[in-house]
Biopython code that builds the backbone (N, CA, C, O; Angstrom):
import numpy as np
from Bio.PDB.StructureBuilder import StructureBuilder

atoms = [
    (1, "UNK", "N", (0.830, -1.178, 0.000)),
    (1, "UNK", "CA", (0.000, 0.000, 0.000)),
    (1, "UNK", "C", (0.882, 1.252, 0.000)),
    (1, "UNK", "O", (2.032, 1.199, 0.436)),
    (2, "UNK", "N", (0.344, 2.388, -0.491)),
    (2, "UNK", "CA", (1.319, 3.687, -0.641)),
    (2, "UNK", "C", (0.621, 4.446, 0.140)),
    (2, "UNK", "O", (-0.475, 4.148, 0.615)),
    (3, "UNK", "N", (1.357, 5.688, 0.350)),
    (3, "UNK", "CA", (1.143, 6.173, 1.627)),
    (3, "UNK", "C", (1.985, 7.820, 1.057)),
    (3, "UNK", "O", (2.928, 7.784, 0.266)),
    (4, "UNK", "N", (1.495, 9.008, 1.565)),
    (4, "UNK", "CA", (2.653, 9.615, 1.192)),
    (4, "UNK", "C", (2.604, 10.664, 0.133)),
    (4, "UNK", "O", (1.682, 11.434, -0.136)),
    (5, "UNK", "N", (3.819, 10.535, -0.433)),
    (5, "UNK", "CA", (4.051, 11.558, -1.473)),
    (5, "UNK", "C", (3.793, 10.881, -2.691)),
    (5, "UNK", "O", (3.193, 11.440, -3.609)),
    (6, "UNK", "N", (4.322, 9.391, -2.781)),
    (6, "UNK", "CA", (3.652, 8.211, -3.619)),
    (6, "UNK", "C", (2.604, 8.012, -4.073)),
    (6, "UNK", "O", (2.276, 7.911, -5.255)),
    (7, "UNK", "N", (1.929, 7.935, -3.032)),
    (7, "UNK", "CA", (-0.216, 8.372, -3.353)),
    (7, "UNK", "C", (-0.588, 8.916, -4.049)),
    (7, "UNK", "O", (-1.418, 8.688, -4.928)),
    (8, "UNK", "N", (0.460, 10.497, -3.540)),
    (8, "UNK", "CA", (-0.245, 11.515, -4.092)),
    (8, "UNK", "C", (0.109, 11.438, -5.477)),
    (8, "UNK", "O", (-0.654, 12.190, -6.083)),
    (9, "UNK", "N", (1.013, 10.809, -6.362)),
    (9, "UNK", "CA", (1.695, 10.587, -7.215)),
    (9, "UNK", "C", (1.045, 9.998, -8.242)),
    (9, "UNK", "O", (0.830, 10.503, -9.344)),
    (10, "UNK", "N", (0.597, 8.442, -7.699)),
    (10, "UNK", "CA", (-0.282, 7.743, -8.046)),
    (10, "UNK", "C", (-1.583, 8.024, -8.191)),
    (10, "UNK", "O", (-2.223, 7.283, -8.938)),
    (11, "UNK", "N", (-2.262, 9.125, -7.534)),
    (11, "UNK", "CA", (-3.701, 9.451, -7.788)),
    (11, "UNK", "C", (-3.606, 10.784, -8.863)),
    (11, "UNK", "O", (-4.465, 11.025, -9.711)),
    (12, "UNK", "N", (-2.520, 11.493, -8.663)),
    (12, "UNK", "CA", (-2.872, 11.844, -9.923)),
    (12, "UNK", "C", (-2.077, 11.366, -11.664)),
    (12, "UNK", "O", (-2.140, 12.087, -12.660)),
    (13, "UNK", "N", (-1.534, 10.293, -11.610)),
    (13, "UNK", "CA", (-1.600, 9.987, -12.710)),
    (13, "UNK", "C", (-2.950, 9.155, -12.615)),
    (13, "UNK", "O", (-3.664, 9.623, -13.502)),
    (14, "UNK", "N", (-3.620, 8.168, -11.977)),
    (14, "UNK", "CA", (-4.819, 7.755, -12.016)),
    (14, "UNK", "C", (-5.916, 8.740, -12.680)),
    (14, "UNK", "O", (-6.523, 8.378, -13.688)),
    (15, "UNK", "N", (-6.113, 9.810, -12.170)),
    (15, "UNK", "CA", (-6.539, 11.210, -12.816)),
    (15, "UNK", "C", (-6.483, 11.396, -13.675)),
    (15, "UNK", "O", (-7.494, 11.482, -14.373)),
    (16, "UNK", "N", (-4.955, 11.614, -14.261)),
    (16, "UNK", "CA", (-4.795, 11.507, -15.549)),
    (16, "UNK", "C", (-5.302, 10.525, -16.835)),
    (16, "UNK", "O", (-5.483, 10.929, -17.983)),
    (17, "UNK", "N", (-5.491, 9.091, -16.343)),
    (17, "UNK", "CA", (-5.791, 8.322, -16.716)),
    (17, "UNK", "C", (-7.390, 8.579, -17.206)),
    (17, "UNK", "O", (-7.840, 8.589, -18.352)),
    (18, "UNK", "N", (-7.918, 8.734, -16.221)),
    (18, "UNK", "CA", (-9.258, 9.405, -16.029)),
    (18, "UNK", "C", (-9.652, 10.183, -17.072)),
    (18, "UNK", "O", (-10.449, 9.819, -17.937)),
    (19, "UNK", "N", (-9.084, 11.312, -17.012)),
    (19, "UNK", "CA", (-9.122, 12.511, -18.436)),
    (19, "UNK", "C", (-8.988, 11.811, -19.553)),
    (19, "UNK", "O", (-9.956, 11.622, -20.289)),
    (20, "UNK", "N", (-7.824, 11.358, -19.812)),
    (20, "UNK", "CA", (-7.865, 10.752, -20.820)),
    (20, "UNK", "C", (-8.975, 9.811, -21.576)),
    (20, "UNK", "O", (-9.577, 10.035, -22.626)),
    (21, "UNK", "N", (-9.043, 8.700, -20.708)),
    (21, "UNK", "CA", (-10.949, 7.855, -21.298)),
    (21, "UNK", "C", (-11.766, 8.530, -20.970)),
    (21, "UNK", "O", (-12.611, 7.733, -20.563)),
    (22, "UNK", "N", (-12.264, 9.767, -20.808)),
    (22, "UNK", "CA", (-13.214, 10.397, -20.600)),
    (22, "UNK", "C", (-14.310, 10.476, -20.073)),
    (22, "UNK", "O", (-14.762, 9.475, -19.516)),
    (23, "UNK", "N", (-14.978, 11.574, -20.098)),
    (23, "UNK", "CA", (-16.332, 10.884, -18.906)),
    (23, "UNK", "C", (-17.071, 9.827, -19.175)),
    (23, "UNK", "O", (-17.377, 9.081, -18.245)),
    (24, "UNK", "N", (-17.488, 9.563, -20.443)),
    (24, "UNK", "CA", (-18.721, 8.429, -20.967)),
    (24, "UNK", "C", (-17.785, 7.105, -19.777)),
    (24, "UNK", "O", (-18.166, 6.608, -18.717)),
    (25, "UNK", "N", (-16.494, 6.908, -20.563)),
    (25, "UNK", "CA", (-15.968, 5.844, -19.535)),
    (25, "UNK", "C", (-15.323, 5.481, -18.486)),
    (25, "UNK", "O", (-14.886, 4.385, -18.136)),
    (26, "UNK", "N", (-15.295, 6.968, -17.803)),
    (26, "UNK", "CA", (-14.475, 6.886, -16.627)),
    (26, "UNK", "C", (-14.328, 8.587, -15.722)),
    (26, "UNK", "O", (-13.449, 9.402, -15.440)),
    (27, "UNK", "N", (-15.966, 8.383, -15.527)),
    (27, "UNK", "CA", (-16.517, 9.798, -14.827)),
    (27, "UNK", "C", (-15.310, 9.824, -13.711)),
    (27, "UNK", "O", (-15.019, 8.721, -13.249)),
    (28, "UNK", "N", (-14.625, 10.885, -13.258)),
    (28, "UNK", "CA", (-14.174, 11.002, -12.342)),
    (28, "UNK", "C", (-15.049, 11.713, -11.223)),
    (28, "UNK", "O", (-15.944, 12.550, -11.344)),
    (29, "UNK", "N", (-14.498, 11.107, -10.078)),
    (29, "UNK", "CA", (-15.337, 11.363, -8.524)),
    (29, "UNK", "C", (-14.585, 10.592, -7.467)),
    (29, "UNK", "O", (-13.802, 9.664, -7.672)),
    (30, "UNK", "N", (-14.918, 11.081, -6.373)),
    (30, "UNK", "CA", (-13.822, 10.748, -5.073)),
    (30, "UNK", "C", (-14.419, 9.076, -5.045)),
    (30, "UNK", "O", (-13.589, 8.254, -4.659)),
    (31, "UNK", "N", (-15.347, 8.717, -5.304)),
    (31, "UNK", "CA", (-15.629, 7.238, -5.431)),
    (31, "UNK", "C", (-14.920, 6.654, -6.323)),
    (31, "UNK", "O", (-14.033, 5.890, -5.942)),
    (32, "UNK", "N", (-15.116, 6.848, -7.576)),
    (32, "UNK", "CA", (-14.653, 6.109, -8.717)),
    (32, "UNK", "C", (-13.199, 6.417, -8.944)),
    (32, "UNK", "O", (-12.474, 5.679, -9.612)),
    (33, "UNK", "N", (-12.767, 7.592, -8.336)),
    (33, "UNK", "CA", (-11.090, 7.052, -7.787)),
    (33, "UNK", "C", (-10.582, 6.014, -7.014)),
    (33, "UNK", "O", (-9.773, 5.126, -7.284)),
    (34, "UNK", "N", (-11.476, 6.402, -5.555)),
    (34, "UNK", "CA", (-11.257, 5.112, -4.586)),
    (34, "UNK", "C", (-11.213, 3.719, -5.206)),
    (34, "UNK", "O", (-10.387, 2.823, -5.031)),
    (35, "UNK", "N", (-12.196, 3.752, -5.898)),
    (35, "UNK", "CA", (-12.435, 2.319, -6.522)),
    (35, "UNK", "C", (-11.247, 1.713, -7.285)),
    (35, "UNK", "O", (-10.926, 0.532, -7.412)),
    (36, "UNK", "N", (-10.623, 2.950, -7.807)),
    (36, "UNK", "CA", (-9.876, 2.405, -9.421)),
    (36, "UNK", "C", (-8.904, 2.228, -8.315)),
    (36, "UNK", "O", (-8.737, 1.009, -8.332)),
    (37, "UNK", "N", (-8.113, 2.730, -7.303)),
    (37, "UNK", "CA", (-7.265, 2.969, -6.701)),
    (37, "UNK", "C", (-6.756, 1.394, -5.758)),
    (37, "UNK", "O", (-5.707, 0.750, -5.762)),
    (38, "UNK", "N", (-8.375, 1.179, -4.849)),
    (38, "UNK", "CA", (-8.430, -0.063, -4.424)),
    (38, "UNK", "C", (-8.007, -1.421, -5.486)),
    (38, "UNK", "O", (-7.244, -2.351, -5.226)),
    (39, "UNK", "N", (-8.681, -1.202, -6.576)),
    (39, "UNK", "CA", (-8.793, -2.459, -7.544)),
    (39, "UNK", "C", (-7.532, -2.784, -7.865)),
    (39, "UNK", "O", (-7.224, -3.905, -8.268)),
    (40, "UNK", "N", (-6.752, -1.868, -7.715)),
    (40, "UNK", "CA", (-5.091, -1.587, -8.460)),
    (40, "UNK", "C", (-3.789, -2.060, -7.415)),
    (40, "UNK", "O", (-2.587, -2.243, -7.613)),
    (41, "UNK", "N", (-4.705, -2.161, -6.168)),
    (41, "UNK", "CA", (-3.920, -2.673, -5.091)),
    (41, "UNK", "C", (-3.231, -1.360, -4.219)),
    (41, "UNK", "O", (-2.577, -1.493, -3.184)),
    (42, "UNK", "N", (-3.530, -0.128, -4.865)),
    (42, "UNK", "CA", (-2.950, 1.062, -4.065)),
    (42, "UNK", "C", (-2.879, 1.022, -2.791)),
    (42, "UNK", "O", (-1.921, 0.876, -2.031)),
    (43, "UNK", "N", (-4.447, 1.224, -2.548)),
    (43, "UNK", "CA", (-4.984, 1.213, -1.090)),
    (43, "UNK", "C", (-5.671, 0.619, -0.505)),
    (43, "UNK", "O", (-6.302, -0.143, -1.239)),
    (44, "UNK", "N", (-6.037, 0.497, 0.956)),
    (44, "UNK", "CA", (-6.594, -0.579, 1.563)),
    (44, "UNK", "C", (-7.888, 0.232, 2.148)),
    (44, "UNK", "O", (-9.035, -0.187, 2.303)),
    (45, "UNK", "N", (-7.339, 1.530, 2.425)),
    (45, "UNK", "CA", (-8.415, 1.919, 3.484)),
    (45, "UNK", "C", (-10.291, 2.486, 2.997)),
    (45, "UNK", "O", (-10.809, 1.868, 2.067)),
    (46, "UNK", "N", (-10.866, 3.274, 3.478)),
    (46, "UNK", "CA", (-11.986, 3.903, 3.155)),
    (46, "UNK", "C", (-11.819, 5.444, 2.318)),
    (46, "UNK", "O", (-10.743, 6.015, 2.144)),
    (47, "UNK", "N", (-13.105, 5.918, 1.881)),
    (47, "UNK", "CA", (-12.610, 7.578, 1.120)),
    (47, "UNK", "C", (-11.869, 8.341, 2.128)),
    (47, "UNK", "O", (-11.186, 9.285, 1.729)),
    (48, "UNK", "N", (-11.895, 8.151, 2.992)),
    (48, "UNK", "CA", (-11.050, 8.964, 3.632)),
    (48, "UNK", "C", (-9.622, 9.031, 3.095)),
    (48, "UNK", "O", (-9.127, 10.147, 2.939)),
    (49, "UNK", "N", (-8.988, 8.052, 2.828)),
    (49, "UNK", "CA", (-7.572, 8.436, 2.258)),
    (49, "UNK", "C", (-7.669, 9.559, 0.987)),
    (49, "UNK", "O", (-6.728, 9.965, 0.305)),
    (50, "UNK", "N", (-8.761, 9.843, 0.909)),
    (50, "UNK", "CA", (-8.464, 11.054, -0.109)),
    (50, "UNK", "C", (-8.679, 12.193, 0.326)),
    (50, "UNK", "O", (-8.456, 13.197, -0.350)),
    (51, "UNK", "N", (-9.182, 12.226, 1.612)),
    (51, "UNK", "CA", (-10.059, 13.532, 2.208)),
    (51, "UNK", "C", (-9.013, 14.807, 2.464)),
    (51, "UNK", "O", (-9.164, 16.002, 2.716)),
    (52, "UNK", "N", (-7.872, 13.920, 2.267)),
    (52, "UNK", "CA", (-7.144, 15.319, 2.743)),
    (52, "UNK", "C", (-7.176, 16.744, 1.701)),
    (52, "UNK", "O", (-7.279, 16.762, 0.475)),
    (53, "UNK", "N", (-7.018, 18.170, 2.877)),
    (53, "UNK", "CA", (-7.060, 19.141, 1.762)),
    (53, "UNK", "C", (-6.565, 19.411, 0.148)),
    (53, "UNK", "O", (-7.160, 19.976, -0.770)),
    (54, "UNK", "N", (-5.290, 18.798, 0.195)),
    (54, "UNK", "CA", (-4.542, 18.786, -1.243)),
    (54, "UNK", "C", (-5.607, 18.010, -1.741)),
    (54, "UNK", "O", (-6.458, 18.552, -2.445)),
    (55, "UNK", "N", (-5.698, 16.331, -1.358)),
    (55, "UNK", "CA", (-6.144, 15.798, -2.242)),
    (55, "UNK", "C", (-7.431, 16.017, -3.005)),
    (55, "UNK", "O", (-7.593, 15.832, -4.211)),
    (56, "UNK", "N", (-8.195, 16.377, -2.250)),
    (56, "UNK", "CA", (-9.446, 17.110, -2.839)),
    (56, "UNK", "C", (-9.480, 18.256, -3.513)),
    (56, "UNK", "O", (-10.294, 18.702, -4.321)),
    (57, "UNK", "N", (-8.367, 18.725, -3.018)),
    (57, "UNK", "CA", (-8.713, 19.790, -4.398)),
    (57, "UNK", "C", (-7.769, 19.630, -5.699)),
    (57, "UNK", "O", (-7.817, 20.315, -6.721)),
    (58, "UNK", "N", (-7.062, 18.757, -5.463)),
    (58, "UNK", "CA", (-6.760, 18.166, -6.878)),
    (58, "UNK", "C", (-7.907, 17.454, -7.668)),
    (58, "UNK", "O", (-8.132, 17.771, -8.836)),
    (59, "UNK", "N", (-8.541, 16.608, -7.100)),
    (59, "UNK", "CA", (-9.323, 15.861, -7.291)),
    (59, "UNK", "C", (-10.797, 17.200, -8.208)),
    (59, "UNK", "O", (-11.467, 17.352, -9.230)),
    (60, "UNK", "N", (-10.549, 17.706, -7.084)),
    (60, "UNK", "CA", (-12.071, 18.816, -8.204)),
    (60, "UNK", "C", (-11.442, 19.517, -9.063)),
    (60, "UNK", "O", (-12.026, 20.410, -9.676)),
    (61, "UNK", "N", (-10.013, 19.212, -9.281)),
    (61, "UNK", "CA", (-9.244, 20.291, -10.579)),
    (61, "UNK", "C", (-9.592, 19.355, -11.349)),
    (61, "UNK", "O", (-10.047, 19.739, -12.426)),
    (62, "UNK", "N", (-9.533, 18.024, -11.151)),
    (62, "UNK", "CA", (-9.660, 17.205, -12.129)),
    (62, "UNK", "C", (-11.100, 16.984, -12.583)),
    (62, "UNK", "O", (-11.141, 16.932, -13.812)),
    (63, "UNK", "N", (-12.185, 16.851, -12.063)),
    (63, "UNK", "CA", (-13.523, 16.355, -11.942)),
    (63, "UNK", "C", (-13.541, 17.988, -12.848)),
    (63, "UNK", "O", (-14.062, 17.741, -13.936)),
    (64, "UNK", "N", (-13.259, 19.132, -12.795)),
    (64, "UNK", "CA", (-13.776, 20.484, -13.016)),
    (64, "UNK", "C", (-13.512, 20.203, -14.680)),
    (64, "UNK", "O", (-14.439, 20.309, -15.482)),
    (65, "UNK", "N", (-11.863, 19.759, -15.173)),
    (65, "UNK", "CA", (-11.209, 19.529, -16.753)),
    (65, "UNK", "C", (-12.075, 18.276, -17.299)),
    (65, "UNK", "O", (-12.320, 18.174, -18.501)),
    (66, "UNK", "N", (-12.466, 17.450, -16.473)),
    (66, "UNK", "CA", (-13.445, 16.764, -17.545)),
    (66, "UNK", "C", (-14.464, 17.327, -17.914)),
    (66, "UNK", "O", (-14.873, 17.229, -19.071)),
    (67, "UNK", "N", (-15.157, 18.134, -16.841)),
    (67, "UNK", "CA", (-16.191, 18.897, -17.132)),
    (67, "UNK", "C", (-16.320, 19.536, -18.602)),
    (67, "UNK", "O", (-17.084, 19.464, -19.565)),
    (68, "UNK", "N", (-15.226, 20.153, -18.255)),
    (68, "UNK", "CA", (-15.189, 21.220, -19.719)),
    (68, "UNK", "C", (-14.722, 20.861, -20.481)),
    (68, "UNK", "O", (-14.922, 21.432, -21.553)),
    (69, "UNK", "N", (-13.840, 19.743, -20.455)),
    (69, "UNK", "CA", (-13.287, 19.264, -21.573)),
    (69, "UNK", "C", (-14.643, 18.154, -22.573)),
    (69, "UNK", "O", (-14.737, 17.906, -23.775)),
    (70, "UNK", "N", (-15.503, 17.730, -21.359)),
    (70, "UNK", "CA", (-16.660, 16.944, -22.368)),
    (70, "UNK", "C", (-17.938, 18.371, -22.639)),
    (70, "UNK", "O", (-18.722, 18.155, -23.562)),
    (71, "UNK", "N", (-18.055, 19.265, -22.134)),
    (71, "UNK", "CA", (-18.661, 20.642, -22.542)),
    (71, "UNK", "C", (-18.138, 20.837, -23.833)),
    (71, "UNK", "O", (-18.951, 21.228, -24.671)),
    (72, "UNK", "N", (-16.826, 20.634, -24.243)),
    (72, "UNK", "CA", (-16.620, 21.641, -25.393)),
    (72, "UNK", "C", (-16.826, 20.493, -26.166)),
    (72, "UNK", "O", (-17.637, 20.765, -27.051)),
    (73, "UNK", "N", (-16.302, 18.868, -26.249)),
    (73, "UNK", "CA", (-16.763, 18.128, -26.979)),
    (73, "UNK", "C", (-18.291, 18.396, -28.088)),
    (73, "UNK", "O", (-18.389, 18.562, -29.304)),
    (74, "UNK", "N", (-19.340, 18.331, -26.948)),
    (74, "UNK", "CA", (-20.425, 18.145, -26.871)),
    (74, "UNK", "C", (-21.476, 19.383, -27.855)),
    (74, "UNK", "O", (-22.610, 19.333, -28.333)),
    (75, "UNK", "N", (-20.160, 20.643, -27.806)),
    (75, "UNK", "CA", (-20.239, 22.141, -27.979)),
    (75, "UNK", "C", (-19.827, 21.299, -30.008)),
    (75, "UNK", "O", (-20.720, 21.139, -30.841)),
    (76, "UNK", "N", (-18.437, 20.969, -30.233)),
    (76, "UNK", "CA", (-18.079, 20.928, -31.423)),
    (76, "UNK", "C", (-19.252, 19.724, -31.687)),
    (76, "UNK", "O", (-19.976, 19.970, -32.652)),
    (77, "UNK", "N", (-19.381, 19.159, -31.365)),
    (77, "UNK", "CA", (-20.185, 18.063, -32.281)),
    (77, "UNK", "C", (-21.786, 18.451, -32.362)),
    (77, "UNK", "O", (-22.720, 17.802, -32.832)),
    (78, "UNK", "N", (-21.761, 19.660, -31.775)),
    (78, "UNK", "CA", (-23.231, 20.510, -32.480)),
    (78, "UNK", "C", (-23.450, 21.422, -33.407)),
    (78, "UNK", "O", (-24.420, 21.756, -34.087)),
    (79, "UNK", "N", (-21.896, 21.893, -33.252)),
    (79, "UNK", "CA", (-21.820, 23.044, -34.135)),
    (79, "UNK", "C", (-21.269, 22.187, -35.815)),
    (79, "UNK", "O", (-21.176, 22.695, -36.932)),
    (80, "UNK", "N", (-21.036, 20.968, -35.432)),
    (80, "UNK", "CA", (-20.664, 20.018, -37.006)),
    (80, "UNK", "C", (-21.410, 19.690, -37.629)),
    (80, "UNK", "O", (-21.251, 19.444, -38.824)),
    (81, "UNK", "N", (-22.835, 19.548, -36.780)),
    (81, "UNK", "CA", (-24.104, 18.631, -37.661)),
    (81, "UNK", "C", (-24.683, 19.727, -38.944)),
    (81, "UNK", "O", (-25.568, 19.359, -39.717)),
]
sb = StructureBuilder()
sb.init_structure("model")
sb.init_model(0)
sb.init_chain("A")
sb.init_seg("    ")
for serial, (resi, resn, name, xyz) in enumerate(atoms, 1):
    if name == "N":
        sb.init_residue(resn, " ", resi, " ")
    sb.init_atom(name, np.array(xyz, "f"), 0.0, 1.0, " ", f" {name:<3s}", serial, name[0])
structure = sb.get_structure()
């Protein structure tokens, strides 16, 4: 399990990961981190390992760029039809 500066390391390339497949397949949220995080063998514990101040607000920098990044998607593929 990581712990640390490691974590923090690991959750946001997880994040990254995130952005990348996009929301349709990989909404980001303090759950569906936990989840990907647990499944991966990261961590053991409850959401709380994310609760801390940094981590959350990384976490809504990230949840905020999918936002807009599937907004503008959603924006070009209206303005194409």
């Amino acid at each position: 399990m990581l712990r640390g500066k490691q974590l923090d390391e690991v959750i946001e390339q997880e994040l990254q990961m995130m952005l990348v497949e996009g929301f349709e397949k990989s909404p980001i949220s303090h759950k569906a981190l936990h989840s990907r995080l647990r499944a991966k063998g990261y961590i053991s514990g409850g959401l709380s390992t994310l609760s801390s101040a940094e981590r959350k607000k990384l976490i809504s920098l990230y949840i905020s760029e999918q936002i807009s990044l599937e907004f503008k998607d959603e924006r070009t593929a209206t303005l194409c039809k």
